[in-house]
Residue, then its C-alpha position, 0 to 999 in steps of 0.5 A: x498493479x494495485x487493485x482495491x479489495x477493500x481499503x475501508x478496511x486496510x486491505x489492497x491487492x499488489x501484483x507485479x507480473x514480471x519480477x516480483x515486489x521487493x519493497x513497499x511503504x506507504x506515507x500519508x500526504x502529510x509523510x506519516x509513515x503507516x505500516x505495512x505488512x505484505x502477503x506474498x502469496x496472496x498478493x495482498x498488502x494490509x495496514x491497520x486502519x486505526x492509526x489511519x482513522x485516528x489520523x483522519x488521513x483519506x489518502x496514502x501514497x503506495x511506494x511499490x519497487x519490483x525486483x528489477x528495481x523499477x518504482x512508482x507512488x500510486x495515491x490512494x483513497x481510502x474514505 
């Protein structure tokens, strides 16, 4: 489950109930790859917006994958 916090400013909530979140990463539509960096014990996942703004970019795809191997692309606006 992805819930916004406030992607203006590169920060977003991730939450897996059952096992746990393995990997993440995030492509803008374009396949630019955007760092990432992931707080574990406050579920939140953070990127810094300058590249996105430079980039212009107002959407990311979310790679999740939980412990359990499942994954999912969840698009996301952030304008």
């Amino acid at each position: 489950m992805i819930a916004d916090i406030n992607r203006n400013k590169g920060v977003l909530t991730v939450i897996d109930l059952w096992s746990g979140i393995k990997r993440y990463k995030a492509m803008t539509k374009d396949k630019v790859w955007i760092l990432m960096r992931y707080d574990q014990k406050n579920n939140l996942l953070y990127w810094d917006t300058t590249k996105t703004n430079a980039l212009k970019v107002d959407e990311l795809f979310i790679e999740l994958e939980d412990l359990a191997g499942n994954k999912t692309v969840i698009p996301i606006s952030i304008k």
